[in-house]
Steps between C-alpha positions, in 0.01 A plus 500: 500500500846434430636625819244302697594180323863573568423572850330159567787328322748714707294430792405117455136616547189330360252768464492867374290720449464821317286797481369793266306784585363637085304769646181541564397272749645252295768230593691260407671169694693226340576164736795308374648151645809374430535130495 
């Protein structure tokens, strides 16, 4: 999460997102805008 943030920031992007596979057939995705 951090590195995404810093990334956008870096970047001067709006929108990030990140993803987790947990196993499974589970997942995980986070959205994040920066304003």
């Amino acid at each position: 999460m951090t590195t995404l943030v810093n990334a956008l920031h870096q970047r001067g992007g709006r929108y990030g997102l990140q993803t987790m596979c947990e196993g499974g057939g589970m997942a995980n995705a986070t959205i994040i805008e920066r304003w």
